[in-house]
C-alpha positions as CSV (number, residue, x, y, z in Angstrom):
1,X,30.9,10.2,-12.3
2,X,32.4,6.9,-11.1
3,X,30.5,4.0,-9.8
4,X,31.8,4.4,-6.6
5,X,30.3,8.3,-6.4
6,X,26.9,6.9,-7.7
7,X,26.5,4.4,-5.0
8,X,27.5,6.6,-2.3
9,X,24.9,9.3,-3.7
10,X,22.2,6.4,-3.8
11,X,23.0,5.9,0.0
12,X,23.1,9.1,1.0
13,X,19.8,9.7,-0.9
14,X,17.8,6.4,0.3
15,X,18.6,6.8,4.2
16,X,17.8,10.5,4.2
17,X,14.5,10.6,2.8
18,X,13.4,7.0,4.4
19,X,14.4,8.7,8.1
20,X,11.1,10.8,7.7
21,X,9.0,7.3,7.6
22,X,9.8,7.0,11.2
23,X,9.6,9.8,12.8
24,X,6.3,10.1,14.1
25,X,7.5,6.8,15.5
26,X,9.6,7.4,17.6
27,X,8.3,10.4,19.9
28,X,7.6,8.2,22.4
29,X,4.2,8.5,24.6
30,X,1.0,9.5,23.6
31,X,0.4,12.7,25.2
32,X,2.5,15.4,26.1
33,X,2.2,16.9,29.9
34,X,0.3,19.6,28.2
35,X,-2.0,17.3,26.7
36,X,-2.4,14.9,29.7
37,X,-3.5,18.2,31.8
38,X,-5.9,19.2,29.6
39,X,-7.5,16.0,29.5
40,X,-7.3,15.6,33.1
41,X,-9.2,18.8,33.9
42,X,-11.7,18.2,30.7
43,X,-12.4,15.2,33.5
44,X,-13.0,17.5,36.6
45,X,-15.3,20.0,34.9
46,X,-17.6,16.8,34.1
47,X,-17.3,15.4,37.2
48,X,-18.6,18.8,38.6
49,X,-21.6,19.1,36.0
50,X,-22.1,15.5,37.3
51,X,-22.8,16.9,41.2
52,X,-24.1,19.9,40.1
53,X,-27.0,17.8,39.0
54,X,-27.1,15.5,41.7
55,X,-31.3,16.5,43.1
56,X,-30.3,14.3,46.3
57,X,-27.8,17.2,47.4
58,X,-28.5,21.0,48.7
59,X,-28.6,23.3,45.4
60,X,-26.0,25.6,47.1
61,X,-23.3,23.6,45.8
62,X,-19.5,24.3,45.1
63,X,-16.4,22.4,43.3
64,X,-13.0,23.3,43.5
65,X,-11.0,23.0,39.9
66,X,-7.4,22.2,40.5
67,X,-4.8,24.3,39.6
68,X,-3.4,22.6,36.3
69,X,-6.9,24.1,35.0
70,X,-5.1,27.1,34.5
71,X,-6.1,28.9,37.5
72,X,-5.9,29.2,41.5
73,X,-7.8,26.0,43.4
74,X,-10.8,27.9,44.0
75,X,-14.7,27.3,44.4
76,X,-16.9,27.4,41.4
77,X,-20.3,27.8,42.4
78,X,-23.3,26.8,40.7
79,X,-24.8,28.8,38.2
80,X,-27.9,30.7,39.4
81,X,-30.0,29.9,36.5
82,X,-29.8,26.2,37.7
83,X,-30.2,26.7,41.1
84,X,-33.8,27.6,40.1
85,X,-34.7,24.9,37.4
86,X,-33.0,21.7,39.2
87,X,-36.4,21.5,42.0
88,X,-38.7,21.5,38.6
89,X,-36.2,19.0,37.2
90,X,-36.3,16.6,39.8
91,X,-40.3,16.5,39.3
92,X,-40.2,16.0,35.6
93,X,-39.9,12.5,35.4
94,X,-39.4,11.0,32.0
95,X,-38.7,7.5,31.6
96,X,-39.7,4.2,33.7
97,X,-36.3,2.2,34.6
98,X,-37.4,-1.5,35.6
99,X,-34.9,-3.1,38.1
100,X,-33.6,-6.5,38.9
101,X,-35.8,-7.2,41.9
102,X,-38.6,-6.1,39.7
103,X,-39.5,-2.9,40.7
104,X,-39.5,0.3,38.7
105,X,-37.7,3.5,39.6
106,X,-38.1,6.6,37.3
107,X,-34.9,9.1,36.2
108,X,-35.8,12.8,35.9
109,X,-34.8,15.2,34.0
110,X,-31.6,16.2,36.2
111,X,-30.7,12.5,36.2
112,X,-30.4,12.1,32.0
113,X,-28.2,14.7,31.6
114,X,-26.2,13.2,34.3
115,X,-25.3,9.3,32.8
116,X,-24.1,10.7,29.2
117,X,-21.8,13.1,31.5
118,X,-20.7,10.1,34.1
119,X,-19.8,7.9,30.4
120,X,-17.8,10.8,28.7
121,X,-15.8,11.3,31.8
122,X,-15.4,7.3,31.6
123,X,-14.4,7.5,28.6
124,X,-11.7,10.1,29.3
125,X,-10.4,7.9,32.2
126,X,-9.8,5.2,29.0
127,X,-8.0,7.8,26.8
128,X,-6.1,8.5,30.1
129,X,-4.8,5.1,30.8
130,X,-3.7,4.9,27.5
131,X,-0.5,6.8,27.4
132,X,2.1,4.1,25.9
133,X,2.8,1.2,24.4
134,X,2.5,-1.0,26.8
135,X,-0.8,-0.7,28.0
136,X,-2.1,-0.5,24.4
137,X,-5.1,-2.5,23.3
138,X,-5.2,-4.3,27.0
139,X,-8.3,-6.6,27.0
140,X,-9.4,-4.8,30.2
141,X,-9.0,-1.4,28.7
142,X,-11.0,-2.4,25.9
143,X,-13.7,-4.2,27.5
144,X,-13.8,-0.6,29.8
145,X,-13.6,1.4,26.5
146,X,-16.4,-0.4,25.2
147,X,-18.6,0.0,27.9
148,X,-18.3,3.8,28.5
149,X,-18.4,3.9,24.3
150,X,-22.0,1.7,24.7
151,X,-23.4,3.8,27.7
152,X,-22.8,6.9,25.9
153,X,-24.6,5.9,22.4
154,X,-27.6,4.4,24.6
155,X,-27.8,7.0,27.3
156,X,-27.5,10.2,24.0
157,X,-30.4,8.3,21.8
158,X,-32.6,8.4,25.1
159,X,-32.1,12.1,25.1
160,X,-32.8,12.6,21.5
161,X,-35.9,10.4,22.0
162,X,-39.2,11.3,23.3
163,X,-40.1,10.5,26.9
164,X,-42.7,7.9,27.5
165,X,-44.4,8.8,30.9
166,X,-44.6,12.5,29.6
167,X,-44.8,14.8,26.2
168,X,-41.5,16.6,26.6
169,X,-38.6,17.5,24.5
170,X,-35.2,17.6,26.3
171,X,-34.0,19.8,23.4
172,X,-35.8,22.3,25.3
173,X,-34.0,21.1,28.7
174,X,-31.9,23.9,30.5
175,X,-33.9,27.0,29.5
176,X,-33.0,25.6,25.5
177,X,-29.6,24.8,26.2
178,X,-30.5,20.9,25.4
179,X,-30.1,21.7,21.4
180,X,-26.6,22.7,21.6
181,X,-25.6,20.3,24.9
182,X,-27.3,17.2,22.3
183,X,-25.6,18.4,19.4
184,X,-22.3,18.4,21.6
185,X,-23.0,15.1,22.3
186,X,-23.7,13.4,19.1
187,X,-20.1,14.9,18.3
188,X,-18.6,13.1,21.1
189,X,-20.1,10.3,19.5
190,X,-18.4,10.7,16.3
191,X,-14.7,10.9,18.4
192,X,-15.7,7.9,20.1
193,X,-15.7,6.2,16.8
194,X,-12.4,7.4,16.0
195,X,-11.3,6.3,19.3
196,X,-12.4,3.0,18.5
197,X,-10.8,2.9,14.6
198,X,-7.5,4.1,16.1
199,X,-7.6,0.0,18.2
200,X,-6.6,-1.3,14.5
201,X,-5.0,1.0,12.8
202,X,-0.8,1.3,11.9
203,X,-0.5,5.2,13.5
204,X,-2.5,4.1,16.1
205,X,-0.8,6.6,19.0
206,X,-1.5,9.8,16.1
207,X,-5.0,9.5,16.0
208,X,-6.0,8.0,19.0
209,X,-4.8,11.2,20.5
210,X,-6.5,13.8,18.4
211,X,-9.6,12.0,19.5
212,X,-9.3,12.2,22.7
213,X,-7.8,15.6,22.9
214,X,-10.9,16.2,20.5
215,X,-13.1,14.7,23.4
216,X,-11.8,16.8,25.6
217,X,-12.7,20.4,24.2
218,X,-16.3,18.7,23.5
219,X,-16.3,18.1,27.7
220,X,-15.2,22.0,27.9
221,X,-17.6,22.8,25.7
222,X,-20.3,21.4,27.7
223,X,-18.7,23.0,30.8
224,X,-19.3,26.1,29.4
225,X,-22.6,26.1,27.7
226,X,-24.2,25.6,31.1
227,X,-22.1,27.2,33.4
228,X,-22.0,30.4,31.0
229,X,-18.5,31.2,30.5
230,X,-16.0,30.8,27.4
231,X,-14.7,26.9,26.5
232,X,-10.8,27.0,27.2
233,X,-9.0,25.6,24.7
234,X,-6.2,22.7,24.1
235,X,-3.2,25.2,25.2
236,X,-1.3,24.2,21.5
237,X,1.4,26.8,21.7
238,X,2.7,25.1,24.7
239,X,2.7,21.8,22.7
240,X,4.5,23.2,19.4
241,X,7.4,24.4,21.9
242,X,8.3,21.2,23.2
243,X,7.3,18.7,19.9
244,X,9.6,21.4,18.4
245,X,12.7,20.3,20.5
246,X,11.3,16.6,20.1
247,X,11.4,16.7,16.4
248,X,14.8,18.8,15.8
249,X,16.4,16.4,18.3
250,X,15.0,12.8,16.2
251,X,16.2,15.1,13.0
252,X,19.5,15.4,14.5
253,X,19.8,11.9,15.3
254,X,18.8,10.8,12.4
255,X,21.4,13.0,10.1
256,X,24.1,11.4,12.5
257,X,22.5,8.3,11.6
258,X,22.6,8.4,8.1
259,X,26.1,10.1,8.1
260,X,27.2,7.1,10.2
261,X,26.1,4.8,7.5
262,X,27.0,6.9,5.1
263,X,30.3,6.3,5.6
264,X,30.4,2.7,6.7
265,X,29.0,2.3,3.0
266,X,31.9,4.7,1.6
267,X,34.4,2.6,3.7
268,X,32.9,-0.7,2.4
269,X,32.8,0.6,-1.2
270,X,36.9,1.7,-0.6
271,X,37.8,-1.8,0.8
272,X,36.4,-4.0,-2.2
273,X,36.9,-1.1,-4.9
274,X,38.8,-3.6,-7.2
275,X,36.0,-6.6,-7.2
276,X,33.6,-3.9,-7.8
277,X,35.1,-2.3,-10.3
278,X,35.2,-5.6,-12.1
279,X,31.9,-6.2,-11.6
280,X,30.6,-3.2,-13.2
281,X,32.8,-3.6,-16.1
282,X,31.4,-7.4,-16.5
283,X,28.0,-5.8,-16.5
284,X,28.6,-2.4,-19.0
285,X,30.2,-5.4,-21.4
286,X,27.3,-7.4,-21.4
287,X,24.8,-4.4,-21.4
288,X,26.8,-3.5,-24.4
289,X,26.1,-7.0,-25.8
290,X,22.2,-6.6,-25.2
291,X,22.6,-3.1,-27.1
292,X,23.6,-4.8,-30.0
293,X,21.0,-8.0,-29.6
294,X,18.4,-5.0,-29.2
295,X,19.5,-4.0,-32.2
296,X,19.6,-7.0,-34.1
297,X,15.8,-7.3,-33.4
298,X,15.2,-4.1,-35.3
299,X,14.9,-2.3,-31.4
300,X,16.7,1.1,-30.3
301,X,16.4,0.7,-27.1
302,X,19.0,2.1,-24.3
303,X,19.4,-0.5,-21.4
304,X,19.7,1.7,-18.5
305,X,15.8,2.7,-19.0
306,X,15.0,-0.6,-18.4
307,X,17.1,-0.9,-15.3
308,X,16.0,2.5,-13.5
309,X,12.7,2.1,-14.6
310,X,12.7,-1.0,-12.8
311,X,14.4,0.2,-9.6
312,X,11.5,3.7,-10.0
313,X,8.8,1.2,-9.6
314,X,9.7,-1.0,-7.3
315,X,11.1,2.1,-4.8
316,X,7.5,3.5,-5.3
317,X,6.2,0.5,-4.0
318,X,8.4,0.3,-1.3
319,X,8.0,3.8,-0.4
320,X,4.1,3.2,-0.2
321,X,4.9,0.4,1.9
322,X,6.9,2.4,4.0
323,X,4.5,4.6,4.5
324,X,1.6,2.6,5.5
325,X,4.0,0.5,8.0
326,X,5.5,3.3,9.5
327,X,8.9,2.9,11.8
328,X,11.4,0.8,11.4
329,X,9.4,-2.0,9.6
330,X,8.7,0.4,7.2
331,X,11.9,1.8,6.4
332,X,13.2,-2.1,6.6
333,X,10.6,-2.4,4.0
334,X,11.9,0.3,2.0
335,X,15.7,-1.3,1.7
336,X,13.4,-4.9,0.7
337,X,12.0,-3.6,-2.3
338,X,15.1,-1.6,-2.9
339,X,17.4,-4.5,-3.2
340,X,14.6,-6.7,-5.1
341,X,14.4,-3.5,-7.5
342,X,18.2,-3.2,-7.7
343,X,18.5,-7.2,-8.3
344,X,15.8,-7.5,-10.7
345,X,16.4,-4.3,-13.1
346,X,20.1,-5.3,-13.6
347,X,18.6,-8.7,-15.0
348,X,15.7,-7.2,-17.1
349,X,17.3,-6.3,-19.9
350,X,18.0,-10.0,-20.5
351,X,14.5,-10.8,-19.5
352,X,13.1,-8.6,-21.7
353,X,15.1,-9.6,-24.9
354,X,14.8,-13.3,-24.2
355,X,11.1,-12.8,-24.3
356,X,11.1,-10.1,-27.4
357,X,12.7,-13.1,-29.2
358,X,10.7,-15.7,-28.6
359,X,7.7,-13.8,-29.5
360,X,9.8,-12.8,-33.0
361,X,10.4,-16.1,-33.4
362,X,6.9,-16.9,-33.1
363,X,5.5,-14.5,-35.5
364,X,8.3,-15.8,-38.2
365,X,7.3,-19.7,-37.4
366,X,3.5,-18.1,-38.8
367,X,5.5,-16.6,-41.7
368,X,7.5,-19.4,-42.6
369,X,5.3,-21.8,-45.1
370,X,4.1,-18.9,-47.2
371,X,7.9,-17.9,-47.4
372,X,9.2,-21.4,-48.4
373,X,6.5,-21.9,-50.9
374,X,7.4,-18.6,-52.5
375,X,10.9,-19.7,-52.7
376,X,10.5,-23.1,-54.0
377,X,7.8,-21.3,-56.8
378,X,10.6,-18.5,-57.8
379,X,13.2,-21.8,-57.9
380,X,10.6,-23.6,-60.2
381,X,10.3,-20.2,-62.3
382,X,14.2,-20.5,-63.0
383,X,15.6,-17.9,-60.5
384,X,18.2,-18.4,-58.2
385,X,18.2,-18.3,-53.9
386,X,19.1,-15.3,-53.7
387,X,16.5,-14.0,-56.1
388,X,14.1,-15.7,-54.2
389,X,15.1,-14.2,-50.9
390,X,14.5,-10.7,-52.6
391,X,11.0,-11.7,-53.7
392,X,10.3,-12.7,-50.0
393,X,11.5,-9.2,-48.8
394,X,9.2,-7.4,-50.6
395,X,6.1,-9.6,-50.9
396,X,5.5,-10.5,-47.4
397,X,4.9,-8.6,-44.5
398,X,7.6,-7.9,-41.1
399,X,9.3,-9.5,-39.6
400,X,9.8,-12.0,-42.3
401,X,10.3,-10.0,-44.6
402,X,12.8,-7.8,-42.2
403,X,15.0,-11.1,-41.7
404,X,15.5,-12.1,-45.8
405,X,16.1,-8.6,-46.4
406,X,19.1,-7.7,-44.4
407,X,20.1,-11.1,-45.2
408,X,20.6,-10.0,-49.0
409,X,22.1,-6.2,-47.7
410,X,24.5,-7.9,-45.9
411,X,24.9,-10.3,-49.4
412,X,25.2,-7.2,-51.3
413,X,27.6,-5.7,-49.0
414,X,30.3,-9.0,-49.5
415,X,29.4,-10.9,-46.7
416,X,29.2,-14.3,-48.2
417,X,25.5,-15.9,-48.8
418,X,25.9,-18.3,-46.2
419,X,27.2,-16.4,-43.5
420,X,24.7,-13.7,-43.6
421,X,22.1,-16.7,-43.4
422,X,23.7,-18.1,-40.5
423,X,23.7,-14.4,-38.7
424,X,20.1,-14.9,-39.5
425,X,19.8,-18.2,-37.5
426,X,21.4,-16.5,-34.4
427,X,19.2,-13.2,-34.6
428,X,16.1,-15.5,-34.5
429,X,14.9,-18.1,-32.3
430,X,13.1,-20.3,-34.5
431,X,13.6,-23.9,-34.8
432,X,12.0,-24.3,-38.3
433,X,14.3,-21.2,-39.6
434,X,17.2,-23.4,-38.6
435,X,15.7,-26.2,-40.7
436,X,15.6,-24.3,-44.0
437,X,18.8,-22.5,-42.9
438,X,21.0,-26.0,-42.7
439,X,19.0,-27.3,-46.3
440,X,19.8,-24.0,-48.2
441,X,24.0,-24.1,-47.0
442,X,24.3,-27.8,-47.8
443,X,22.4,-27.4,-51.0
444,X,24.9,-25.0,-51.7
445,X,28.0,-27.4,-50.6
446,X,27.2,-30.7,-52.1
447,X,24.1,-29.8,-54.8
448,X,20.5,-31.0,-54.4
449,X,17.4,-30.7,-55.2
450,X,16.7,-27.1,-53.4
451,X,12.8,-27.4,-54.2
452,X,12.3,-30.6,-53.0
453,X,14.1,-29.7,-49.8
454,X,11.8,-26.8,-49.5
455,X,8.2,-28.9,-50.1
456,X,9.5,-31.4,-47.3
457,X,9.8,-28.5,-44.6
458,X,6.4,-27.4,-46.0
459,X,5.0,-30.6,-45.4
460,X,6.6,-30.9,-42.0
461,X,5.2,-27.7,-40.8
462,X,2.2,-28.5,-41.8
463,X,2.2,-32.0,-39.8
464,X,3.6,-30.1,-36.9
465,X,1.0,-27.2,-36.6
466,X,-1.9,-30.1,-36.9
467,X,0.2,-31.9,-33.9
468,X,0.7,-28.0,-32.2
469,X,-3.3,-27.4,-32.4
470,X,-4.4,-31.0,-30.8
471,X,-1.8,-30.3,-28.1
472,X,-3.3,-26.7,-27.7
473,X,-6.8,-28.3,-27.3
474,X,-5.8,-31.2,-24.8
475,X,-3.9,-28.7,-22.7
476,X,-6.1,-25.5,-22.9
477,X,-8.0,-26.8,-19.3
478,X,-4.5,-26.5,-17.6
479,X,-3.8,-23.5,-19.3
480,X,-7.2,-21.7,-17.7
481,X,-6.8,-22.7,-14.6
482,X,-3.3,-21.7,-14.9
483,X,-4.8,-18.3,-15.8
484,X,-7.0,-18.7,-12.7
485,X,-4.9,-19.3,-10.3
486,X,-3.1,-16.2,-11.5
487,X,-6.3,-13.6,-11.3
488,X,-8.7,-14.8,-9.5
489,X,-6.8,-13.9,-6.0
490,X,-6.2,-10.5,-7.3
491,X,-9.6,-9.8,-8.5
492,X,-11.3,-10.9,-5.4
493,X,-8.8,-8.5,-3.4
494,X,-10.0,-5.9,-5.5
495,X,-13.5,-6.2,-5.1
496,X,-12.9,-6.5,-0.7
497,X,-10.9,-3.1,-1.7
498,X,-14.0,-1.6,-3.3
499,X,-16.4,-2.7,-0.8
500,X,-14.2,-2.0,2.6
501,X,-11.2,-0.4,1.6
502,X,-10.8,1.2,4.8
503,X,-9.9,-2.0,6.5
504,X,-7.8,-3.6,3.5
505,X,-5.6,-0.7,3.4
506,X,-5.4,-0.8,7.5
507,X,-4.5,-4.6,7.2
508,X,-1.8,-4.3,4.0
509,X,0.2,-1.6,5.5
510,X,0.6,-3.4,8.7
511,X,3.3,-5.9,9.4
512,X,1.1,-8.4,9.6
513,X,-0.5,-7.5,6.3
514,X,2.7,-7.1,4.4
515,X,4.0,-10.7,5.1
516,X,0.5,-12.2,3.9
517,X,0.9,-10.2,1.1
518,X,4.2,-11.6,0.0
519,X,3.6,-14.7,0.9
520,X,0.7,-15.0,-1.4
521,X,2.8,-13.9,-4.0
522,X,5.2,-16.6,-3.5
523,X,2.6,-19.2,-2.9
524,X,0.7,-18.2,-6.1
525,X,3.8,-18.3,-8.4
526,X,4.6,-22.1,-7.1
527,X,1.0,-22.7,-8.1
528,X,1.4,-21.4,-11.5
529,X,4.4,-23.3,-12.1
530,X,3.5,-26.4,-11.4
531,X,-0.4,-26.1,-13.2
532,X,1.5,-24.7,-16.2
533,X,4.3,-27.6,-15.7
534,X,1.5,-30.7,-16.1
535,X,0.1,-29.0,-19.3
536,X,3.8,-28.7,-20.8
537,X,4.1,-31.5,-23.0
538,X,7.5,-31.6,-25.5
539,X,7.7,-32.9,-29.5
């Protein structure tokens, strides 16, 4: 398969699947008409409980439902049951209410069951007004949602609480209705909650409407447990029909979408085929070249692992993102770590060795004393370099013992003494190495005292790891607070995740949250580099 058929694959690939991030959207208002009927005669039923238990009025009472109830604008008459108990109601009175001119006045029975209706049907009036985006999170429809959401808590704990001027449960309200009507209640409670989580969070229109659509067959249900007849339910067949031609329509937008691009990308790819071609065959030379430095360091390792691997992560990442953003800032977050993931895996194979050396060369710099001692003692027992070399191989450990011994295969295999030293110098990146290195090919050139050569480095090493240790000490305070600036941010993240992760993962998969979030990272980096720059000191 050709580069060009990859990259249109990829394309065709990444648009299709990061479509489905935004498609809940882009559907537009909150409530379907279905939905906005059902809320708005969830309203009317409490309003008539409301004057149902109005004591000031006749108890031959009637209310007329309107017809987007479901039925034919008729009268609904009272129930008889509370025809009879609403006169004993109006004498049972249960708590003292003091006013502002100093007074008291007293509410009956009839009157608290009638302010936890009056604030659910307020609070449907809120879940009402809401029905875009552009009356979202208005401070007046907050400061309205919070009322109706505090008059409901208050006026339900007065229920579940024991009158003060008389002994009397209102569980046992209604002929023993109260129980169920309470336990109703306290359920409203809980949607109200949600109601008021749905203000901050990312899919704000998704849940925000179950809630209130869930507030709304609570209402029915109270409708029906007094006036005796069945709850009606949210009419959802209805709703599937038409979010079924919303959905298939985005879907088909969206495949027209992602065809459109597909071919501006195949078009694009067509129009600078040469350069790329180029390009790719620039990079498959030098991933060839980091095949054979993997190789050198004793590694089998196949590049293109480290370059998908790297693109897997970071498109896991952005797809979580994605995700938690929603829309089109998520799928624009999608393409972000996309690109970073494409840009940084085709350089990590350089990374990667660049740092596997160093750390070789590290462990060899360890190695190196013990390995020119041995030589200079197997010089002083009367054997030759070479000899010596083959007593390093196979008395010390790897990867010292690695370098000198491919250095004599290679001897053994005709490649001349001081060429398969000098492959040795390029494999490893060790300053010291190239020290004994340039003393053993001169030796070899003009003549010399080899052993001599070899005590001097010894001694030089040694001077250099005392200067290496005091510099260790003198910088190891830069060092940790290098190592603190690193952590510290993270681990003080984790601990808000552990104690409130409902609102860190609200607050890092919004916009708003993202942006912190990578600005931190940038911000932290500078930090790093410039604490670890003023420890950095050069011999």
């Amino acid at each position: 398969m050709s580069f060009k058929h990859i990259i249109i694959s990829l394309s065709l690939l990444v648009f299709v699947s990061t479509g489905l991030f935004a498609q809940d959207q882009v559907l537009g208002q909150v409530y379907t008409l279905n939905q906005q009927e059902f809320i708005k005669c969830a309203k009317e039923k409490l309003y008539g409980l409301y004057d149902f238990l109005d004591t000031s009025k006749p108890t031959e009472k009637k209310e007329f439902l309107p017809t987007y109830c479901g039925q034919v604008k008729k009268a609904i008459k009272m129930p008889s049951w509370l025809e009879t108990d609403l006169v004993e109601m109006e004498k049972n009175r249960l708590w003292e209410l003091p006013l502002s001119n100093g007074q008291t006045d007293y509410l009956n029975e009839a009157e608290m069951w009638r302010r936890p209706l009056l604030a659910l049907n307020q609070l449907l009036t809120v879940a009402q007004k809401i029905d875009d985006g552009a009356t979202f999170a208005t401070r007046g429809i907050m400061e309205e949602f919070g009322l109706a959401r505090i008059r409901l808590i208050l006026e339900v704990e007065r229920l579940k609480t024991n009158p003060r001027l008389i002994d009397y449960d209102m569980r046992d309200s209604m002929q023993g209705r109260g129980r169920s009507l309470i336990a109703t209640l306290e359920l409203a409670l809980d949607e109200a909650d949600s109601m008021a989580e749905s203000f901050v969070s990312a899919n704000w229109k998704t849940k925000f409407r179950k809630s209130s659509i869930a507030l709304a067959i609570l209402s029915n249900t109270l409708y029906s447990d007094i006036m005796n007849k069945p709850a009606p339910q949210m009419p959802f067949e209805k709703q599937k029909k038409g979010g079924k031609y919303q959905v298939i329509l985005i879907r088909v937008l969206m495949s027209l979408g992602t065809l459109l691009v597909f071919f501006a990308v195949y078009k694009f790819i067509e129009s600078r085929n040469t350069q790329i071609s180029m390009l790719v065959q620039e990079y498959l030379q030098k991933s060839t070249t980091w095949a054979d430095d993997y190789s050198r360091q004793f590694l089998d390792i196949n590049v293109k692992y480290i370059v998908l691997g790297t693109l897997a992560v970071f498109c896991l990442l952005g797809a979580f993102f994605a995700i938690g953003a929603g829309g089109f800032f998520g799928v624009f977050m999608f393409f972000v770590f996309f690109a970073a993931g494409l840009s940084i895996g085709l350089k990590m194979p350089g990374i990667i060795l660049d740092s596997l050396k160093k750390r070789r060369g590290a462990k060899i710099n360890k190695q190196l004393m013990d390995a020119l001692i041995l030589l200079s003692n197997s010089l002083k027992s009367g054997m030759d370099i070479v000899q010596g070399f083959e007593r390093v191989s196979s008395d010390l450990r790897p990867p010292i013992s690695d370098e000198f011994g491919l250095v004599i295969k290679n001897y053994k295999l005709g490649t001349p003494f001081e060429k398969s030293l000098e492959n040795m110098e390029e494999r490893v990146e060790s300053r010291l190495l190239s020290y004994m290195v340039k003393a053993i090919v001169l030796q070899r050139q003009v003549g010399g005292n080899l052993t001599k050569i070899f005590e001097r480095i010894v001694e030089n090493i040694r001077e250099e790891s005392k200067l290496e240790e005091k510099l260790q000490a003198m910088t190891a305070q830069q060092k940790i607070q290098s190592l603190v600036v690193a952590i510290m941010p993270w681990i003080m993240v984790g601990v808000l995740f552990v104690f409130q992760p409902d609102v860190m993962i609200k607050f890092y998969t919004k916009p708003v949250g993202i942006i912190v979030l990578f600005m931190c990272i940038v911000w932290i980096g500078i930090g790093i580099k410039m604490v670890s720059k003023l420890g950095e000191i050069k011999v």
